[in-house]
BALOBA-1460 file (C-alpha; in Angstrom, 3 decimals):
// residues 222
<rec num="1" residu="x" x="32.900" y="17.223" z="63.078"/>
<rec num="2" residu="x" x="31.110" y="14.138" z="61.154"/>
<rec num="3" residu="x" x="28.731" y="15.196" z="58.816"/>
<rec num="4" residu="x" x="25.215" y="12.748" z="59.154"/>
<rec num="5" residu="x" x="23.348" y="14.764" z="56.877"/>
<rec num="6" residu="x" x="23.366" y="12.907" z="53.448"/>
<rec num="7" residu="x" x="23.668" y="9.736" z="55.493"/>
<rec num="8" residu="x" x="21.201" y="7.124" z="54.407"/>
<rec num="9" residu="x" x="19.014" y="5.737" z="57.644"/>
<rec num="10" residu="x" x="20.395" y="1.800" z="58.345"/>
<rec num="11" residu="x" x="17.372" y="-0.210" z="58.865"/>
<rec num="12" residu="x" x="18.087" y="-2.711" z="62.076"/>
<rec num="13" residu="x" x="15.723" y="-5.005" z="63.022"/>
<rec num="14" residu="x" x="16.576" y="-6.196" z="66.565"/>
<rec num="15" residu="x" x="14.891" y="-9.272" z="67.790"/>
<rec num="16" residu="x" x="15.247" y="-9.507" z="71.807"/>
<rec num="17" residu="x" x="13.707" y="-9.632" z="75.038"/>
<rec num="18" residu="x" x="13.632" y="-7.679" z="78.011"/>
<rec num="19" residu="x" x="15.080" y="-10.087" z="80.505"/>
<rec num="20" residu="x" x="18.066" y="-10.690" z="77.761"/>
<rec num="21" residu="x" x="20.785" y="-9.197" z="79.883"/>
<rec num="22" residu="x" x="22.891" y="-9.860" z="75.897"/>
<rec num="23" residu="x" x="20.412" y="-7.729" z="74.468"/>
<rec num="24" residu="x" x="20.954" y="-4.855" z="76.503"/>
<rec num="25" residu="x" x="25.014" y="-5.295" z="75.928"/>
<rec num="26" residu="x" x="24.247" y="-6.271" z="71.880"/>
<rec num="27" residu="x" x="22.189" y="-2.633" z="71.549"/>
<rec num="28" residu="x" x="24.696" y="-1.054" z="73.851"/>
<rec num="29" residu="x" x="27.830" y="-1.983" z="71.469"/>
<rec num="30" residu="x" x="25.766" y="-1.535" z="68.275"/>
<rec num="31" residu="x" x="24.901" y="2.317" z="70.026"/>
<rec num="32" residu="x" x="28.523" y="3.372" z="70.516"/>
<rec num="33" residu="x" x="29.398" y="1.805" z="67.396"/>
<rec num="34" residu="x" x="26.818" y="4.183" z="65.322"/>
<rec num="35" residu="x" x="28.294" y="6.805" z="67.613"/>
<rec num="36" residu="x" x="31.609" y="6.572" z="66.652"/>
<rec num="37" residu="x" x="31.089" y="6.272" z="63.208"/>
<rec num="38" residu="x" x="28.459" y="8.699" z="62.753"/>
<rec num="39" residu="x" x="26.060" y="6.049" z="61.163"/>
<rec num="40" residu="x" x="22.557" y="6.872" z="61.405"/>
<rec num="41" residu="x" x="20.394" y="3.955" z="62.618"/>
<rec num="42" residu="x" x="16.419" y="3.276" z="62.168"/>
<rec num="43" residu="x" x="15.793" y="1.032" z="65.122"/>
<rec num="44" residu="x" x="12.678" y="-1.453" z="65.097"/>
<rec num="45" residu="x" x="12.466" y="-3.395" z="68.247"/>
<rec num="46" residu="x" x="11.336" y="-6.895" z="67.317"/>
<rec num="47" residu="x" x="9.301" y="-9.290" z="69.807"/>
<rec num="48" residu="x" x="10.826" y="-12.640" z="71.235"/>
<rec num="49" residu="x" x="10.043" y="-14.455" z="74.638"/>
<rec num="50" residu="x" x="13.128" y="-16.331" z="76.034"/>
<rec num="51" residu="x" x="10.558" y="-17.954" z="78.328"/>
<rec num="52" residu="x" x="6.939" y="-18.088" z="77.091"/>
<rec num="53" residu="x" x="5.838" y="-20.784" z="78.911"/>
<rec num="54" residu="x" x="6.897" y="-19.356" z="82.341"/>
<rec num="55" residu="x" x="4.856" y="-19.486" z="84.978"/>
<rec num="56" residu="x" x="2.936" y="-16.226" z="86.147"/>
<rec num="57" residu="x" x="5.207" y="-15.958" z="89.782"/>
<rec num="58" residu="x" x="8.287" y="-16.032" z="88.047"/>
<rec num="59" residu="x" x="11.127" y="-18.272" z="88.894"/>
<rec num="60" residu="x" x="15.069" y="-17.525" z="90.542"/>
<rec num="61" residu="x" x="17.007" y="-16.420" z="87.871"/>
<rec num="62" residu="x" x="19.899" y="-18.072" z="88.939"/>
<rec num="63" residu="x" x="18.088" y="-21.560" z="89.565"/>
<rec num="64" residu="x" x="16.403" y="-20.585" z="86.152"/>
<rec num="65" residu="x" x="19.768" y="-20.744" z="84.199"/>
<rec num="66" residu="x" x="20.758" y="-23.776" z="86.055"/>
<rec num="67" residu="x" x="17.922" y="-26.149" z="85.078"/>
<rec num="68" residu="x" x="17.733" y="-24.901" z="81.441"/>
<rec num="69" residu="x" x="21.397" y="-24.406" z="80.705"/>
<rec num="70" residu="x" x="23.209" y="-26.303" z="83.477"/>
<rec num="71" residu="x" x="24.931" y="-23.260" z="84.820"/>
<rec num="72" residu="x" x="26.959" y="-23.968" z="88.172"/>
<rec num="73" residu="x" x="26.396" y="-21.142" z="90.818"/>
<rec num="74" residu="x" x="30.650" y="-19.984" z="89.860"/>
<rec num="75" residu="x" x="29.612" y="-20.148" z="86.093"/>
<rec num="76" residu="x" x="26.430" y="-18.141" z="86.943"/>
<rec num="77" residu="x" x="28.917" y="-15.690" z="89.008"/>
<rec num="78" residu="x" x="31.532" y="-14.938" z="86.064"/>
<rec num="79" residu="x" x="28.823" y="-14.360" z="83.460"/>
<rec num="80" residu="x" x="27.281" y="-11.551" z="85.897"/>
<rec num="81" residu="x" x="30.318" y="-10.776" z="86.319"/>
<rec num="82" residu="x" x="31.146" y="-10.462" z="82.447"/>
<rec num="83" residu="x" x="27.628" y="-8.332" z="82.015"/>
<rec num="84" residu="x" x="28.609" y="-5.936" z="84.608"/>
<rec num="85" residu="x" x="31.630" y="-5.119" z="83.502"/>
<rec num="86" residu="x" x="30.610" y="-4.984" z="79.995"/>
<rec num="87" residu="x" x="27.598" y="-3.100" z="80.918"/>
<rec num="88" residu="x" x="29.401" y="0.019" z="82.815"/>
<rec num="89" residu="x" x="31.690" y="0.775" z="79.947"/>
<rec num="90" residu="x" x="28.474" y="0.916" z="77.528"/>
<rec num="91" residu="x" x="26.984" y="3.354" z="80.435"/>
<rec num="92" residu="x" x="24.440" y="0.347" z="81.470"/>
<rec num="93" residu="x" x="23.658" y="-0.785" z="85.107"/>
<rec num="94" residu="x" x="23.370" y="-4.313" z="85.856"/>
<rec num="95" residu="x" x="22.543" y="-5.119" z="89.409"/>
<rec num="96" residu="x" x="22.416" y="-8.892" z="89.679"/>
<rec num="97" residu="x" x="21.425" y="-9.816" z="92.872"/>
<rec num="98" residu="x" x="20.836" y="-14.168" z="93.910"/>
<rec num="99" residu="x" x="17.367" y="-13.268" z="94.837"/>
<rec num="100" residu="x" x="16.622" y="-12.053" z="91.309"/>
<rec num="101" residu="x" x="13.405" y="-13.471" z="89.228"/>
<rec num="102" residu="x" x="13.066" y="-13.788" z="85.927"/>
<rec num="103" residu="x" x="9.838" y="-13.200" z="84.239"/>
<rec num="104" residu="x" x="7.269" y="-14.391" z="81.290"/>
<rec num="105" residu="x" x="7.743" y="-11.172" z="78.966"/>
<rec num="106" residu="x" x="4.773" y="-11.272" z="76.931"/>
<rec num="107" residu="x" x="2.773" y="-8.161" z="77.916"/>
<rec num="108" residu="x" x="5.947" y="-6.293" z="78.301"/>
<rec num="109" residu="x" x="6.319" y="-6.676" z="74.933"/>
<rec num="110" residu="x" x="2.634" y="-5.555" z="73.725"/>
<rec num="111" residu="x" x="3.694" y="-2.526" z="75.728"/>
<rec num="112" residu="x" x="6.460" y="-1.584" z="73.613"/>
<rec num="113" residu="x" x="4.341" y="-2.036" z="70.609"/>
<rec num="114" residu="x" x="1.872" y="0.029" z="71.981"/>
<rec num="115" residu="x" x="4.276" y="3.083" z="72.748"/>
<rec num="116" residu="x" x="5.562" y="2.502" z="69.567"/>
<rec num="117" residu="x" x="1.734" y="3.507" z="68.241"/>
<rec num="118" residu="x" x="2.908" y="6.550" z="70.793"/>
<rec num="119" residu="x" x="6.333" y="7.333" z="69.092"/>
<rec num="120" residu="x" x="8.147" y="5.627" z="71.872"/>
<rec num="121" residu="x" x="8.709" y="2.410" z="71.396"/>
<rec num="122" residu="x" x="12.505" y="2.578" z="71.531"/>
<rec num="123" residu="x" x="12.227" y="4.499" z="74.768"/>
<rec num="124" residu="x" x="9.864" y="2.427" z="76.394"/>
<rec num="125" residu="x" x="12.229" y="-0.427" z="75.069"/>
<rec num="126" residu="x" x="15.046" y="0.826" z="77.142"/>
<rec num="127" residu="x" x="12.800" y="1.833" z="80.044"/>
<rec num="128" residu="x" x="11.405" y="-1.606" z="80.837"/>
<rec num="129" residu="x" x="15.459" y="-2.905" z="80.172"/>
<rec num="130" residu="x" x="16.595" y="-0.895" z="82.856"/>
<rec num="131" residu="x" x="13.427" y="-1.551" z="84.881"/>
<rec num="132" residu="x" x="14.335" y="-5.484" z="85.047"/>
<rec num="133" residu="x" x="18.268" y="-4.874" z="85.155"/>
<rec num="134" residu="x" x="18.691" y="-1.633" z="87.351"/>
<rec num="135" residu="x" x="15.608" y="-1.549" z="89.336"/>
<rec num="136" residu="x" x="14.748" y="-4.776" z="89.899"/>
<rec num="137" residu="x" x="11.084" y="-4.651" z="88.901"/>
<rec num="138" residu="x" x="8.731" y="-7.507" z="87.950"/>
<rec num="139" residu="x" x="8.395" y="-6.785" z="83.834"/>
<rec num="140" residu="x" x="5.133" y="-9.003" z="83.986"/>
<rec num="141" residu="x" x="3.026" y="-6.687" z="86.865"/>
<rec num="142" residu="x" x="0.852" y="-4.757" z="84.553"/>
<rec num="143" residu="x" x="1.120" y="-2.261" z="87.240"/>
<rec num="144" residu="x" x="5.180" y="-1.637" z="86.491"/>
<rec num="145" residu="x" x="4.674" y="-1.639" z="83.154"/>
<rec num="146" residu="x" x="1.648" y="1.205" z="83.217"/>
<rec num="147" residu="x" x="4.138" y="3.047" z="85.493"/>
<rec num="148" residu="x" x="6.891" y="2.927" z="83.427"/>
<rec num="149" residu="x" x="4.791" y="4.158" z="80.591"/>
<rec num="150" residu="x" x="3.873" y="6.967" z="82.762"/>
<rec num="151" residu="x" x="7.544" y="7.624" z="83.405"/>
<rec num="152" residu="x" x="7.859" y="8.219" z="79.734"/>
<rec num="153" residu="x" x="5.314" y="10.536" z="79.822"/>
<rec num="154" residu="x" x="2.485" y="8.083" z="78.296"/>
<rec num="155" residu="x" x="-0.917" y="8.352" z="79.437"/>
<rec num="156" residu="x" x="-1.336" y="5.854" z="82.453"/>
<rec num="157" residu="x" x="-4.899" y="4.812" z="81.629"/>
<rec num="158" residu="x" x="-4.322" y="4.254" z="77.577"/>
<rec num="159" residu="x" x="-1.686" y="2.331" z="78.977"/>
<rec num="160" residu="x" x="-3.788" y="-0.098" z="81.464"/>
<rec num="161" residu="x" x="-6.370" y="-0.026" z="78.531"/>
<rec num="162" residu="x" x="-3.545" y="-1.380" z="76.019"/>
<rec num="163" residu="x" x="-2.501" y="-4.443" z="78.221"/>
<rec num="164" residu="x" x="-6.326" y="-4.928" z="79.846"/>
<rec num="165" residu="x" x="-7.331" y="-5.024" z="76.335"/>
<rec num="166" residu="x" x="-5.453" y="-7.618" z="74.810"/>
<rec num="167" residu="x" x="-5.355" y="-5.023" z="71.665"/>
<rec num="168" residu="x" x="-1.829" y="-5.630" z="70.671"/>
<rec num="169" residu="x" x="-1.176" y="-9.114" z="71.604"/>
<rec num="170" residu="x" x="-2.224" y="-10.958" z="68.409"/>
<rec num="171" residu="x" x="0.244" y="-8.796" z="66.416"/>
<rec num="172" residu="x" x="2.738" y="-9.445" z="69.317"/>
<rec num="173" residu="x" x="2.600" y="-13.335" z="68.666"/>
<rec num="174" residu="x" x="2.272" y="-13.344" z="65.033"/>
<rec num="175" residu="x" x="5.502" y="-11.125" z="65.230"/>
<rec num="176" residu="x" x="6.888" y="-13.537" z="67.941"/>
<rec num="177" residu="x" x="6.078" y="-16.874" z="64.629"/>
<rec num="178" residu="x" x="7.443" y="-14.874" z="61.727"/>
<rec num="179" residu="x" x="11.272" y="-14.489" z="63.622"/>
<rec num="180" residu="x" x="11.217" y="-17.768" z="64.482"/>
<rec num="181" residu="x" x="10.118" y="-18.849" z="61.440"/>
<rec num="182" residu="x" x="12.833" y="-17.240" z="59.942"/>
<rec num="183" residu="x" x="15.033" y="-19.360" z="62.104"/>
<rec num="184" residu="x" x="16.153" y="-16.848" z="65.337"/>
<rec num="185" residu="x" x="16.095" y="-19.042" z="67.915"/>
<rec num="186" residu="x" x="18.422" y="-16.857" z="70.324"/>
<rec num="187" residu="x" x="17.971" y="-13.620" z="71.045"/>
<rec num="188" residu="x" x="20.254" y="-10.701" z="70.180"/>
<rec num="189" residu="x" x="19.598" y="-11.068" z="66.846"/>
<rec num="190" residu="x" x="19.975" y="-8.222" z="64.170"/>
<rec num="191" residu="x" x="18.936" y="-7.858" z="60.940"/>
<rec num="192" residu="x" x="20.778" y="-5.228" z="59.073"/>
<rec num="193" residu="x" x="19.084" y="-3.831" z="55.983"/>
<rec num="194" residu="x" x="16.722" y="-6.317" z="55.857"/>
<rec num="195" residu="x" x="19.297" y="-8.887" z="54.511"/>
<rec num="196" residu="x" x="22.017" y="-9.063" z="56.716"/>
<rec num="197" residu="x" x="21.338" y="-11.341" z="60.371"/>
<rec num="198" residu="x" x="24.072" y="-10.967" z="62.833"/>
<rec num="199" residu="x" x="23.410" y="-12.982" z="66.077"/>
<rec num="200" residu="x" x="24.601" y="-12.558" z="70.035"/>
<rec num="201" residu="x" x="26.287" y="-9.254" z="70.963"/>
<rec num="202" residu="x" x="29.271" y="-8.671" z="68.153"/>
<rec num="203" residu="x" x="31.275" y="-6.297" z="69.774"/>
<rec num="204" residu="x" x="32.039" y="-2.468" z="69.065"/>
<rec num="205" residu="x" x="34.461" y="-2.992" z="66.728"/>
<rec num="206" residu="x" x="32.473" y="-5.615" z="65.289"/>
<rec num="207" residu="x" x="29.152" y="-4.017" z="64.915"/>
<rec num="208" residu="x" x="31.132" y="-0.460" z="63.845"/>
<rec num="209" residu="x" x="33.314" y="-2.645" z="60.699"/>
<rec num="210" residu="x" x="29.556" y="-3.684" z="59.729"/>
<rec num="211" residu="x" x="28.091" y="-0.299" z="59.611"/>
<rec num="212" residu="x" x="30.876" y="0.168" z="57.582"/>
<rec num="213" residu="x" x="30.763" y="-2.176" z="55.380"/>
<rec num="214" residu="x" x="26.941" y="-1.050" z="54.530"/>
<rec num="215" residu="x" x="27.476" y="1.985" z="54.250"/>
<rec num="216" residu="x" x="26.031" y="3.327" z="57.322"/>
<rec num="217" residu="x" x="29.290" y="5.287" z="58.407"/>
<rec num="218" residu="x" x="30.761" y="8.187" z="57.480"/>
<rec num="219" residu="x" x="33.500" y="8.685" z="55.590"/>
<rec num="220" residu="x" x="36.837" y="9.288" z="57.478"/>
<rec num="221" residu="x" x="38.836" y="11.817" z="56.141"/>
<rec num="222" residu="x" x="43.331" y="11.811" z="57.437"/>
C-alpha cells in the first residue's frame, strides 16, 4: 500500500473550459497519473472561454471547428473518434453526435466559482463537463446550470441568485485577463507548483514522470 500521508499537496492550476473535450482527457490523464503514483494533488480550476464572443443560440459544433480551424467533416470524425477512445479508458463518456452545439461558456464558469465559495468547485467542474459531453446539455441555459448545481446538492435558488446576480462575473473575467496575460492562449493548460506550465493533454505517463519529478509521488520501493 502507498503511503500519502507525509506527501506534500501539488498545487495545479488548470486553465480550461467546459466545452474543451482536451480538457476533460488532460484532467483525466493527470487523475490516473496522481493515482498511480500516489501523488496528492490541490486542484484549482482556472477560467478560459474558447469562444467568448459566441453568439447566445450557440452554433454546430462540427461547422464550428470547420470555419475556425478548417476541419473537413473525416478530420472532424477521427478526432471524435480519438476523444472517445481516449475518453473510455480514463472512465469518461463522450457522446459526439453531428447535431451537437457548442456554447459561449461564460456563466458556466461563474458557476464553478461560485460552488467553489460552496466547497465544490471541482465537482461542479466535472458536473457541467459531463453535462456538455455525456448529456448533451446547453452549458449556457442558466436553467442547466442551476440544475446541475442542485444535482450536487447546492441550493437551487443561491444558485439562480449567483448567475442572476452577476456577483462572480467580474472576478471571472479578470481571472479570464491574468491567464492570458500570462500567455495561455489554448486551453489545457497546467501550471504545476506555480512555476511549471505544461500545455494540451500530456499523457499518463507524461503527466505521472512530472509528478515525479516534483516530488508529488511516492517513493517506489523493489
Amino acid at each position: 500500500m502507498t503511503d500519502t500521508a507525509n506527501l506534500r499537496p501539488l498545487r495545479v492550476d488548470i486553465i480550461s473550459d467546459v466545452v474543451c473535450p482536451w480538457c476533460a482527457v488532460g484532467y483525466g490523464q493527470l487523475a490516473m497519473a496522481a493515482r498511480r503514483s500516489g501523488a496528492v494533488l490541490d486542484i484549482h480550476w482556472q477560467p478560459f472561454e474558447l469562444n467568448p464572443d459566441m453568439a447566445p443560440e450557440g452554433e454546430n459544433l462540427r461547422e464550428h471547428l470547420a470555419a475556425k480551424y478548417g476541419s473537413t467533416a473525416e478530420q472532424s470524425a477521427q478526432i471524435r473518434s480519438q476523444l472517445t477512445e481516449l475518453g473510455t479508458a480514463l472512465g469518461f463518456d463522450f457522446r459526439f453526435g453531428d447535431d451537437m452545439q457548442i456554447y459561449n461558456t461564460f456563466q458556466a464558469h461563474q458557476l464553478i466559482e461560485w460552488a467553489e465559495t460552496q466547497g465544490k468547485g471541482h465537482e461542479m467542474k466535472q458536473a457541467l463537463l459531463k453535462a456538455y459531453f455525456t448529456d448533451g446539455k446547453d452549458v449556457s441555459d442558466p436553467q442547466v446550470l442551476v440544475q446541475t448545481a442542485e444535482g450536487l446538492g447546492l441550493d437551487a435558488a443561491d444558485a439562480r441568485a449567483a448567475l442572476d446576480s452577476g456577483a462572480h462575473a467580474d472576478s471571472v473575467r479578470q481571472r479570464e485577463a491574468f491567464w492570458v496575460q500570462q500567455g495561455i492562449s489554448g486551453v489545457p493548460a497546467m501550471v504545476f507548483d506555480r512555476r511549471h506550465l505544461v500545455t494540451g493533454a500530456q499523457g499518463v505517463e507524461t503527466y505521472a514522470s512530472i509528478l515525479e519529478q516534483l516530488g508529488a509521488a511516492a517513493p517506489r520501493f523493489s
